[in-house]
C-alpha positions as a printed NumPy array, in Angstrom:
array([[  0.   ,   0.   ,   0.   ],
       [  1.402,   3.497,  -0.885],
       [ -0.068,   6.602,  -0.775],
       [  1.262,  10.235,  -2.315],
       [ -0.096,  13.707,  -1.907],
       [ -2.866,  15.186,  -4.34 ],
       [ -3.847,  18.383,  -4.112],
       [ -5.186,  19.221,  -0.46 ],
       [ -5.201,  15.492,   0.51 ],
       [ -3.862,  11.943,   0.185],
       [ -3.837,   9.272,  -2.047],
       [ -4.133,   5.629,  -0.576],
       [ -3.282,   2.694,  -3.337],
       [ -3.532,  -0.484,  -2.844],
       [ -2.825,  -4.241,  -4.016],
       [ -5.545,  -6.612,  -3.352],
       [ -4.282, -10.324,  -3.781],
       [ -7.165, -12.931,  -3.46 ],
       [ -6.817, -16.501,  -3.468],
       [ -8.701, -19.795,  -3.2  ],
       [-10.75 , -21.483,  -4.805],
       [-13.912, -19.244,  -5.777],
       [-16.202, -19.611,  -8.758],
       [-16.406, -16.635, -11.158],
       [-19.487, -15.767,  -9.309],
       [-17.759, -15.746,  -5.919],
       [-15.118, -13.336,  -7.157],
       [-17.546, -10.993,  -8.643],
       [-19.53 , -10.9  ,  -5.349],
       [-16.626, -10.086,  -3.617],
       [-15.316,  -7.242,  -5.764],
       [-19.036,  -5.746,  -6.037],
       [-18.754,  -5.365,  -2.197],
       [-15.107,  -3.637,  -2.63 ],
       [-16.803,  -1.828,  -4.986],
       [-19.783,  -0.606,  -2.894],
       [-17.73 ,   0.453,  -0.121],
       [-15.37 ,   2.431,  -2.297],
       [-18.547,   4.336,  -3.816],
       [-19.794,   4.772,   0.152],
       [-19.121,   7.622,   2.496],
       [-17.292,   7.128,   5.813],
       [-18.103,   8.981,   9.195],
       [-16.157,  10.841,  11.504],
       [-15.854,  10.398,  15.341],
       [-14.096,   8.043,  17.813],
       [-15.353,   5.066,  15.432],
       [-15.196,   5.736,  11.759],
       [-17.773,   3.218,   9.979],
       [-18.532,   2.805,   6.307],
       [-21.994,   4.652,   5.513],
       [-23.57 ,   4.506,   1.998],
       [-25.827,   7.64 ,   3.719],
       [-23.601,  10.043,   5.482],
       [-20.148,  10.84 ,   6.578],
       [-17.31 ,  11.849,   3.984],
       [-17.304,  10.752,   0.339],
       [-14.472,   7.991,  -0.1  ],
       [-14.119,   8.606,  -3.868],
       [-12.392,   5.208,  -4.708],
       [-12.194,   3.368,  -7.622],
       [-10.694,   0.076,  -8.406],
       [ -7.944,   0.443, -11.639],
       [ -7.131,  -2.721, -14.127],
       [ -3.729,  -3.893, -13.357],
       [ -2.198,  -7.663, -14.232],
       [  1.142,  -9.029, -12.65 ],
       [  3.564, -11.821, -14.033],
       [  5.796, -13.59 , -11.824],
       [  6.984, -16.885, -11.553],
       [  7.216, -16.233,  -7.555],
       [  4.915, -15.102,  -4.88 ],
       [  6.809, -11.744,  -5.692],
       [  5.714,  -9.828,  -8.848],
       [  8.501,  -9.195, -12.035],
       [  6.485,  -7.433, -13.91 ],
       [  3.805,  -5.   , -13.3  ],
       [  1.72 ,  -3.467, -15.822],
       [ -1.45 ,  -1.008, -14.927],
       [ -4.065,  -0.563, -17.573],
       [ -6.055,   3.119, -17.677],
       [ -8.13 ,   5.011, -20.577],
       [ -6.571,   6.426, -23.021],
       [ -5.364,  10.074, -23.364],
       [ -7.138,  12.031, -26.121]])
């Protein structure tokens, strides 16, 4: 996880490696949730908690990326986005 300033505020990236044995329908339930709380708000206070209602807007979005290794370690790294026009 890394994170680098932009504009007033931070930027928090991360790597999400899941594993087992899930059907294609298990993996897309589970990045529809990751999904849903990156489109939710989160509140303020002692106890922050995800809120799809109220709090501050978390503004995330998940980007394409695909890794090639031959280890548990990536070698290569590429990151897909749109294209410039």
């Amino acid at each position: 996880m890394s994170d680098g300033g932009i504009g007033g505020g931070l930027s928090y990236w991360a790597t999400i490696n899941i594993t087992g044995e899930l059907s294609q329908e298990q993996l897309k339930a589970v990045l529809d949730k990751v999904r849903n709380v990156l489109g939710s708000k989160v509140t303020v206070g002692p106890s922050p908690e995800v809120n799809p209602n109220e709090g501050t807007p978390v503004e995330g979005v998940i980007k394409q990326a695909a890794r090639l290794a031959n280890t548990t370690d990536p070698q290569i790294s590429v990151t897909i986005g749109e294209a410039k026009t």
